[in-house]
N, C-alpha and C positions, 0 to 999 in steps of 0.2 A: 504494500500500500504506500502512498507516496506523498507521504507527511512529514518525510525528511526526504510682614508676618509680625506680626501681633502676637506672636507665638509664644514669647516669655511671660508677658500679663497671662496670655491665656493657661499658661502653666503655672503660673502663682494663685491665679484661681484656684485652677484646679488642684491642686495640692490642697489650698486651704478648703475647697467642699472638701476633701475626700475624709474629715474626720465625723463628717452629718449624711453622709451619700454611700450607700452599695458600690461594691466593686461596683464596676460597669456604667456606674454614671443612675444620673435619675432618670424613672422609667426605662429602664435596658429595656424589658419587656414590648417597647411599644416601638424599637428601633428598628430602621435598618439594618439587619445585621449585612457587613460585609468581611468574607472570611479571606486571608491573608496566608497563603500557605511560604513557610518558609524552614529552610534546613539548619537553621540556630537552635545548637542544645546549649547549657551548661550557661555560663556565665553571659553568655549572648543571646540566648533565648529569655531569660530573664529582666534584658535591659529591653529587646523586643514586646515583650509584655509591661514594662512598667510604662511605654513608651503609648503601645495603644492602650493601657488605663487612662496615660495625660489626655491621650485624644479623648477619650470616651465622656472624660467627665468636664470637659470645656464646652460641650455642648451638644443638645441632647435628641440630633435630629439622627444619628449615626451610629450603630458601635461595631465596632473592629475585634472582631475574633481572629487572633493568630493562633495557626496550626502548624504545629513542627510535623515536618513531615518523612524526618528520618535525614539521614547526607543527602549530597548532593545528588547522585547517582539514583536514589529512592524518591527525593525529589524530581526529579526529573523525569523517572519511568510515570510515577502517581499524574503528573501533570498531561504527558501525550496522552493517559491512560483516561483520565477526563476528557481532555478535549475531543477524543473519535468518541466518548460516551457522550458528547453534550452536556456533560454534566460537572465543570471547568469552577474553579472559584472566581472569584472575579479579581482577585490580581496576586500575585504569585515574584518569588525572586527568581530569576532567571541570568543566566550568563548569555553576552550577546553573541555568540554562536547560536542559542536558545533563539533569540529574540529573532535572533534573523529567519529561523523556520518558519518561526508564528506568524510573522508578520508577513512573509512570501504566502502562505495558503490560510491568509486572511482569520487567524484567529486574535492578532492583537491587536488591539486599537491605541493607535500613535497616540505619546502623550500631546504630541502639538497640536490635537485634535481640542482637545482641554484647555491647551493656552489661551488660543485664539478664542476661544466661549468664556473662558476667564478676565474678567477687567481689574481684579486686583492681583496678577500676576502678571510680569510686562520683561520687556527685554533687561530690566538692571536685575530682576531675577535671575534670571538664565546667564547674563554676564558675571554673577555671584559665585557660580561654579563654575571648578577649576577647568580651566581649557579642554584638557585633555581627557577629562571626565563627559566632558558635552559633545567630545568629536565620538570618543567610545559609543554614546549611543543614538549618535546621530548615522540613521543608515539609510538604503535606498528605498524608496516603495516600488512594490513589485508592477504597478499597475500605471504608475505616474513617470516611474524615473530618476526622480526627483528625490534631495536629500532631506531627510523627515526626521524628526527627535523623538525617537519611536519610545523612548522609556527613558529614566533618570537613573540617576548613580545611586548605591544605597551601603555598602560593604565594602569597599575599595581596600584593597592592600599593596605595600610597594614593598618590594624585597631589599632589605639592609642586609649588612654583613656585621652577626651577633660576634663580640669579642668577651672572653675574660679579663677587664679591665686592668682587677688588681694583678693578676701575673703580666698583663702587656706592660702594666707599670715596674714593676718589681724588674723584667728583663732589662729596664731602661728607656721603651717606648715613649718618649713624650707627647706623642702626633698618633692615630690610626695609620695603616696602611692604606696610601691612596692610587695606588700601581698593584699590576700583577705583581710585579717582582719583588716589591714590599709584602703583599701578600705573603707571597712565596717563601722570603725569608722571614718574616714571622712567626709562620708555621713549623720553618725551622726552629730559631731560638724555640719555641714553646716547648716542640719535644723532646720528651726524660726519656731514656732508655736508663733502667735499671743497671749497675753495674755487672757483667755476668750475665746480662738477660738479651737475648736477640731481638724481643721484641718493645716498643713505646709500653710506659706503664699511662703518658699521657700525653695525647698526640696535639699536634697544633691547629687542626683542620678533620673534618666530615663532612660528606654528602650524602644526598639522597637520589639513588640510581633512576631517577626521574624526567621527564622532559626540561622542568623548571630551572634545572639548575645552570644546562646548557642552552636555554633561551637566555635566561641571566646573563651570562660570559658572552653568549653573541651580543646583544645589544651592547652590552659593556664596549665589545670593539666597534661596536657603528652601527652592525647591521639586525636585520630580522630572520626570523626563519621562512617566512614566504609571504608575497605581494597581495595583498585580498584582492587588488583592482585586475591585476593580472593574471595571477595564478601563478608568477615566475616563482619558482622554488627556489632558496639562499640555503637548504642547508649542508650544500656541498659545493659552498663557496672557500677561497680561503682562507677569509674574516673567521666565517662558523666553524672552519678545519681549526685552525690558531685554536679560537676557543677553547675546543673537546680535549685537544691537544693538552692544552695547558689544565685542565680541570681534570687528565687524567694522570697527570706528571703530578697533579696536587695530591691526590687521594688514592694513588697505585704505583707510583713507579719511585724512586729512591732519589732524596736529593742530598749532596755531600755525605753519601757514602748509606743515607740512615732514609725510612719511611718515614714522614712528614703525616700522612693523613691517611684515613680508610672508609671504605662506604657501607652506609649503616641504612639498613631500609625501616628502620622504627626511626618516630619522631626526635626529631634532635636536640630536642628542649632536655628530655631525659639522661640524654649523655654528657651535655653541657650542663646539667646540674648538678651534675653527681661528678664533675671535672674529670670525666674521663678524654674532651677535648676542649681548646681553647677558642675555637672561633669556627660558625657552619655559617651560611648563606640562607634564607627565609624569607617569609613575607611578615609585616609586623601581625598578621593575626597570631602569632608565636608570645608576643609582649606578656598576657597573664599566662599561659603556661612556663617561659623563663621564671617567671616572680614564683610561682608556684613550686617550679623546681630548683630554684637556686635558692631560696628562702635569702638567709642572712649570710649565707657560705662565704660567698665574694659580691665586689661590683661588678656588675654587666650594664655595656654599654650595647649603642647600636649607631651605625653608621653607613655611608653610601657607599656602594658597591664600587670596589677596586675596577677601575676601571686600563684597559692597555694603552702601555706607555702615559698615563695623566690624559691621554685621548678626551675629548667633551663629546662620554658614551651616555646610553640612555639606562634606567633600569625600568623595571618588569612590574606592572600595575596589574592585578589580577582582582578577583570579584566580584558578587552580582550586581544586575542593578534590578530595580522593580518598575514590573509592567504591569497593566490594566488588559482584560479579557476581552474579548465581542462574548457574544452567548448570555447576556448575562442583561438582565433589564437595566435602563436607562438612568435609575434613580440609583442602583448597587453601582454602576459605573462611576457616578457622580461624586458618590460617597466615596469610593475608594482614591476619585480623584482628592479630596480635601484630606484624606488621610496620607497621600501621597504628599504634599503639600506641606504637612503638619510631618511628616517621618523626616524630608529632606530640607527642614527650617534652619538655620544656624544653630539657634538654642537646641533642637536634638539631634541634630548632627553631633554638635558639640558633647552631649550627654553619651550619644554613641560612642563619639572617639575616647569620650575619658574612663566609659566603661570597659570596652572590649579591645584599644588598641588597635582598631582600624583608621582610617583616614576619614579626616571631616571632608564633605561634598560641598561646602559652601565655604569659600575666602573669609567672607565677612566673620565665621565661627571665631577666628581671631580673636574678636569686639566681645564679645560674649564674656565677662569677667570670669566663669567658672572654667572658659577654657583657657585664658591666655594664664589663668595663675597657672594651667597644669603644664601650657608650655615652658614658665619659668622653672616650673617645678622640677620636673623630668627633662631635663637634655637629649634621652634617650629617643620621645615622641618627637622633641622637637626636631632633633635631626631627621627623622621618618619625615616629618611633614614638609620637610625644603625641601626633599629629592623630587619632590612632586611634578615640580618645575621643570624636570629631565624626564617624568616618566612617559614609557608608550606600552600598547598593550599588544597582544598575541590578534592574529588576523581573525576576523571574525565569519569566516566563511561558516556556511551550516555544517560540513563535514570536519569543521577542525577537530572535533575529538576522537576522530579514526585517525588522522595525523597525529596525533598528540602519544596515542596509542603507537603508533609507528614507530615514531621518534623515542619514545622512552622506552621500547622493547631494544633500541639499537644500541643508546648511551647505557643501556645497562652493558649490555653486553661487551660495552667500551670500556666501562670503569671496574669492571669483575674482570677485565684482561683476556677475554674468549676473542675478542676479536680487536683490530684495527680502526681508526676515524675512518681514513679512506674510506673501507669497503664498508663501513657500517652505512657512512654517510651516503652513498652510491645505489647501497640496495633502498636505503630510506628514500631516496629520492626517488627511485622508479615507484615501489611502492605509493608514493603520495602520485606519482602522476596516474597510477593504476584508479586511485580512489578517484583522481578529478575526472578521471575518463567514464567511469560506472557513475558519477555522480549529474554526470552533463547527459548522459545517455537515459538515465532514469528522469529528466525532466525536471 
């Protein structure tokens, strides 16, 4: 089948009803319910629910039911698995590979759709958020041509380079690594080899046998892994060679005589708390798991990805944004648009990034007193949130996650030493053009 703001008062408000009002605002009972499916458990599902209580109880024509819907992948199956039943929520987090299906066989309905019927939403809105957040989900309509704002930023993360501060201090580091080759020799100094022992008791570097970490290292040197306008495939360029090159000389192959780094397919939060390495590559949605796992052990900082030679490289923006359904009556639409509205405000933009360590979608979040104390506060966010300036995101083609799958079947087999860049990168490429071939030919 072939489917592939006023917003602070308003939250002072509401905070002070909610000591005289039900969950859910007054009259829940008589609302609109609009239901909000998304893949946040844990500490992030929590700020998503305290987020739609603010909405619920500011005012009482609306209430927002968010439904975790399992990961990403769970979310994702449950949502096609709606929309061929008709029976879809009316708006959902989606990644814009996502968006882009939906919106080719007419199941999403562009947020520009909304703008335009809104008069208290206007262009210094949309100028509000970061550049490169409104090109992300700015895409074609399949019917027009023409380039549409089909959905808003909501989760954004950009990948830093987590360090063990107090030993980069203790070696003598007074600066980050901001070169590969700083890099490189950091990861040196860091690792102990035991006396007598062959192997690091603590290495200076980990990765994650993943697509992410070599999209990381290609932008780092300039480039992407393939042209969405085109279809031109980069990842058997030899910008993205150099890369793999060097990210496998990090974490496999021996430098001044000794192994530097090793690749770890569990979460890297865990290894770096328990100091079994000094510094992995991530996205900051890692920020409360570090805290988590490093407690009080050491300082962990976070910083912009080493990029080659000092090069002005880009780093890797990853995350949903949230869209609005068609299927779905005109009044739930409307409502999900004001909750939309109320999710991507400065003030809870702000509230997100201080809760879960993602990236705020509005500039102005700055202005907002409780975030710019956090950026005084933590050095660590605020360095996250300047890379922003450099970030760019993975092609949004609707086939990108059989790519993605391609490419991370190869870099594994690159950083576990079964094979070569070259050839891994060679068979990747034909493979991705196999997909673009079955994917133009299925219409």
């Amino acid at each position: 089948m072939r489917f592939f703001i006023h917003v602070l008062s308003v939250a002072v408000l509401a905070m002070g009803m909610a000591a005289c009002t039900p969950p859910g605002g007054p009259a829940a009972e008589d609302r609109i319910e609009i239901e909000f499916w998304h893949g946040m458990g844990g500490a992030q599902g929590r700020s998503i629910n305290e987020i739609a209580d603010l909405f619920n109880q500011s005012q009482d024509r609306y209430r927002v039911a968010p439904i975790y819907q399992g990961n990403y992948n769970s979310l994702s199956q449950k949502i096609i698995a709606s929309l061929y039943a008709g029976r879809n929520p009316v708006m959902a987090q989606m990644y814009p590979s996502w968006s882009a299906r939906y919106l080719r066989y007419g199941y999403l309905k562009p947020m520009a759709e909304f703008i335009e019927a809104d008069p208290d939403f206007g262009r210094e809105d949309i100028a509000d958020f970061y550049p490169v957040m409104i090109e992300e989900n700015t895409l074609t309509h399949p019917e027009t041509g023409e380039e549409i704002l089909a959905t808003l930023p909501f989760n954004k993360s950009v990948y830093v380079l987590y360090v063990n501060q107090t030993r980069m201090e203790a070696l003598g580091w007074e600066e980050p690594p901001r070169t590969w080759e700083e890099l490189m020799q950091l990861a040196v100094d860091m690792t102990e080899i035991p006396t007598g022992a062959s192997t690091p008791s603590f290495y200076g570097f980990a990765a994650r046998p993943f697509v992410e970490i070599f999209t990381v290292k290609a932008m780092a040197a300039g480039t992407n892994l393939m042209d969405e306008e085109t279809g031109e495939i980069y990842v058997n360029t030899e910008e993205a060679l150099e890369a793999l090159r060097f990210i496998r000389r990090l974490v496999a192959g021996e430098v001044g005589g000794r192994k530097v780094g090793y690749v770890e397919s569990d979460y890297l939060s865990n290894v770096f708390g328990s100091e079994r390495i000094g510094m992995y590559i991530s996205s900051t949605a890692s920020f409360p798991f570090n805290d988590m796992a490093v407690g009080n052990q050491f300082v962990w900082r976070a910083y912009p990805v080493p990029t080659r030679g000092g090069q002005e490289g880009r780093t890797l923006m990853q995350g949903t944004n949230v869209g609005i359904f068609h299927g779905v009556p005109q009044e739930k639409q409307q409502g999900a648009w004001e909750f939309t509205k109320f999710l991507t405000s400065p003030e809870m933009t702000a509230k997100w990034g201080i809760d879960t360590g993602y990236m705020p979608v509005r500039q102005s979040a700055a202005e907002v007193p409780e975030f710019a104390e956090h950026l005084d506060r933590d050095v660590r966010y605020a360095n996250a949130v300047s890379t922003l300036e450099r970030a760019a995101f993975e092609p949004r083609v609707m086939y990108w996650e059989s790519v993605r799958q391609v490419v991370t079947r190869e870099v594994e087999a690159v950083l576990l030493g079964r094979t070569d860049p070259e050839s891994a990168m060679t068979r990747a490429e034909n493979a991705i053009k196999g997909i673009q071939q079955r994917t133009l030919a299925g219409g």
